[in-house]
C-alpha positions, 0 to 999 in steps of 0.5 A: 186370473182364478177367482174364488167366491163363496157365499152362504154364511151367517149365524144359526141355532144349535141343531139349525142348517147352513149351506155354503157355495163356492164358485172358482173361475179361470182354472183350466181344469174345470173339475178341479179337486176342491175343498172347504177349510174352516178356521177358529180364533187361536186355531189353526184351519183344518180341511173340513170337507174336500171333493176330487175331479171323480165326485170322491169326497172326504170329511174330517171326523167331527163332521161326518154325517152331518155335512155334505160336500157335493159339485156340479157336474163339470164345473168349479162350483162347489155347496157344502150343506150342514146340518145339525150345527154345533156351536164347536163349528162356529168358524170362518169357512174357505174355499179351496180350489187346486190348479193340480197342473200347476200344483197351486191352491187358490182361495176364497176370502172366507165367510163367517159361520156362527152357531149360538143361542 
């Protein structure tokens, strides 16, 4: 059974730093490609930032820059750093973690990021 567990939110400043982590379990491929989605009230959820099985990364424009997804070396663990938070990245972050094998995406329960004064 593959579980998905992150952790790290909470509420922060404008211009403040938040890091998030996310372990998955119980996939047969331990470099999976994973990713960190995020979704806004009234919005749809978009793929923030995502990381294949050979270390590649890729970020939407509004957060290059300014986050950073990185792995553990042959793990399913994943941290994504912000800094420079705007409150436009107030949001609840997921984890995604993808069986490519069975083609199927795994998620997390998500955690609440806030940025305000």
């Amino acid at each position: 059974q593959v579980h998905v567990v992150e952790s790290g939110g909470g509420s922060v400043q404008p211009g403040g730093s938040l890091t998030l982590s996310c372990a998955a379990s119980g996939l047969t491929d331990n470099r999976s490609p994973m990713g960190w989605h995020r979704q806004a009230p009234g919005e749809e959820r978009e793929l923030v930032a995502s990381i294949t099985s050979s270390y590649s990364t890729c970020y939407i424009d509004r957060v290059k820059g300014r986050f950073t997804i990185s792995r553990q070396e042959d793990k399913n663990t994943i941290r994504l750093q912000m800094n420079n938070l705007k409150p436009t990245d107030t949001s609840v972050y997921s984890c995604r973690a993808t069986a490519l094998l069975v083609r199927r995406d795994y998620w997390g329960q998500g955690t609440q990021v806030t940025v305000s004064s």
